[in-house]
C-alpha positions, 0 to 999 in steps of 0.5 A: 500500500502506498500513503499519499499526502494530501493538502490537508495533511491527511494520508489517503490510502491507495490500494496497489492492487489496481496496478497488478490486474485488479479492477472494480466490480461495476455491480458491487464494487469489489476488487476482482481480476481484469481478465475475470468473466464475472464476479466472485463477490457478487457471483454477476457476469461483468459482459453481456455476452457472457451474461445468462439471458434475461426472461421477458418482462411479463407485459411483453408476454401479455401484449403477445398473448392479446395480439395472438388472440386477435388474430386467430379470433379474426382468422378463424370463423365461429 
């Protein structure tokens, strides 16, 4: 760790860790290796390539469901 002196006499710590490969987690903010596909803190994917997909949100569902059943009530005679 190095101590760097600041204007006001007070001494901020910095952390060597960024220098040898290390960044912060940009969901929780914990060190983790650069090189790293997700966090072992926070157990996130870092890219969105790598990350699991998302499900839909449920009003998308709905409005296909709806537009679904349009069309087949129109479609289709009774």
């Amino acid at each position: 760790m190095r101590y760097r002196e600041e204007e006001s006499d007070e001494y901020e710590v910095e952390d060597d860790q960024e220098d040898d490969g290390y960044v912060p987690c940009p969901h929780c903010g914990e060190l983790m290796l650069e090189a790293a596909d997700y966090c072992p803190a926070c157990d996130r994917w870092i890219s969105s390539e790598d990350a699991a997909k998302k499900p839909r949100p449920w009003w998308m569902v709905v409005i296909l469901i709806i537009l679904l059943a349009t069309f087949l009530l129109t479609v289709l005679p009774f």
